[in-house]
C-alpha positions as CSV (number, residue, x, y, z in Angstrom):
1,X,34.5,36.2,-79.4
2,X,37.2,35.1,-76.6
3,X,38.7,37.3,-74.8
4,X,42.7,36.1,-74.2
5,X,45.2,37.3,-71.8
6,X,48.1,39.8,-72.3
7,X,51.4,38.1,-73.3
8,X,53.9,38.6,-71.0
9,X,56.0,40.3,-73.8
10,X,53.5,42.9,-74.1
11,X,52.8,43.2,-70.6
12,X,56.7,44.1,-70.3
13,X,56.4,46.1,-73.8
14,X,54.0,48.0,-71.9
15,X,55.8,48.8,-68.7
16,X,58.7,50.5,-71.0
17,X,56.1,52.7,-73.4
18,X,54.8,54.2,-70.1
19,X,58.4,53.7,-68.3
20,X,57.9,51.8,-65.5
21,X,60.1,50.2,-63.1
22,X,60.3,46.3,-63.6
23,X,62.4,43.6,-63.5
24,X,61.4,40.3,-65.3
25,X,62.9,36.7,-65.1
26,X,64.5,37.4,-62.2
27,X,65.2,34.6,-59.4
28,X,67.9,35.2,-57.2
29,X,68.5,37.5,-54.7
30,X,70.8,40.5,-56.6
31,X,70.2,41.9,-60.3
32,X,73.4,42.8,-62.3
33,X,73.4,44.7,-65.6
34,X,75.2,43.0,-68.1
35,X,74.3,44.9,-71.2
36,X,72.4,48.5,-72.4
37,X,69.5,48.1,-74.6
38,X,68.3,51.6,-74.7
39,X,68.8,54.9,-72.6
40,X,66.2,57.9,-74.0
41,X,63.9,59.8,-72.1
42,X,60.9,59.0,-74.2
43,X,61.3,55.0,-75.2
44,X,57.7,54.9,-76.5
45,X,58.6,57.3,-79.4
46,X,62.5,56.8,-79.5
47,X,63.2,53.1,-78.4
48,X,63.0,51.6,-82.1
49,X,64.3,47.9,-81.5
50,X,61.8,47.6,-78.1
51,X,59.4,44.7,-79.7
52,X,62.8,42.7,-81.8
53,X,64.5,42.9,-78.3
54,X,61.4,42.3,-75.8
55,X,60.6,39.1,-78.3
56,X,64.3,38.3,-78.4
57,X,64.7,38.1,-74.7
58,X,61.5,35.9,-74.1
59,X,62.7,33.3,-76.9
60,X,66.1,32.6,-75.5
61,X,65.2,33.2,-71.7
62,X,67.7,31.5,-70.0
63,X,67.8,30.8,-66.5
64,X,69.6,33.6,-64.6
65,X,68.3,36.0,-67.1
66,X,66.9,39.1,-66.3
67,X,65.1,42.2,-68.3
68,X,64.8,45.5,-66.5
69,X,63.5,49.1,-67.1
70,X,64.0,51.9,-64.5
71,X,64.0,55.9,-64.5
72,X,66.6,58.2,-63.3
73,X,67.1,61.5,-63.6
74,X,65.2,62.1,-66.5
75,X,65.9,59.0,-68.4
76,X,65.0,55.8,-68.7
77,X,67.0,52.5,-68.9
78,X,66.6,49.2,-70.3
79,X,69.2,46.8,-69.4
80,X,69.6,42.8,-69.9
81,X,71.2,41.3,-66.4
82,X,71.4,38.4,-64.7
83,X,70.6,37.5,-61.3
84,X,72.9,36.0,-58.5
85,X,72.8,35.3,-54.7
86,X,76.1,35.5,-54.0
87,X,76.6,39.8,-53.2
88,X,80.7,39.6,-53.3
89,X,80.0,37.5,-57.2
90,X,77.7,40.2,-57.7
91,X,79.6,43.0,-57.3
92,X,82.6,41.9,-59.2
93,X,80.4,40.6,-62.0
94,X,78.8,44.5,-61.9
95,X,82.5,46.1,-61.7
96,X,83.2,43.9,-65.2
97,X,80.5,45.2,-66.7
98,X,81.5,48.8,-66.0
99,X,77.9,49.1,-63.4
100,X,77.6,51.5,-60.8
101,X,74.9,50.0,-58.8
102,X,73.4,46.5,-58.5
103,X,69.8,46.1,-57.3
104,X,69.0,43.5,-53.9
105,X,65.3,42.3,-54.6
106,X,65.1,41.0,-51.0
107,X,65.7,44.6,-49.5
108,X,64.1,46.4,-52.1
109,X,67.4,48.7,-52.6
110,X,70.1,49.6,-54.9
111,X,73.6,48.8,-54.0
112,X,76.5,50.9,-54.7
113,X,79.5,48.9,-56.1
């Protein structure tokens, strides 16, 4: 029997069950949210759409795309983005979308719009 490597889907299914922070697809400089997949404080028990969106995201990657998980306060977030190196493109794209932070992966921080 041969042993195969983890998908990357269920690499990234994996970081959310045990609610890591990642971002995947990501290739520019700042990461906007653009939509809310699921908010809960337990997404291994509660997140019921994690493996239709997970496999839905990896089908139709596009270029810019980006898929994210993060904890705050309790919680913890899934979002689909997109990523950008332009910060004032950013930031309006982020104020659209009703964001109150946008994340700079050459710094390593979170920006407040």
């Amino acid at each position: 029997m041969q042993t195969k490597g983890i998908t990357r889907e269920q690499q990234t299914v994996n970081r959310i069950n045990s609610k890591q922070d990642f971002t995947v697809g990501a290739k520019n400089r700042y990461i906007v949210g653009i939509k809310s997949l699921h908010t809960s404080d337990n997404p291994s028990q509660k997140y019921k759409d994690l493996y239709t969106d997970v496999h839905a995201f990896f089908k139709v990657e596009k270029e810019n795309s980006t898929l994210g998980g993060w904890n705050d306060s309790g919680l913890y977030y899934v979002d689909l983005g997109t990523s950008l190196n332009d910060l004032d493109a950013s930031l309006a794209l982020a104020k659209e979308h009703k964001q109150i932070a946008i994340y700079d992966t050459l710094t390593d921080t979170t920006i407040t719009v």
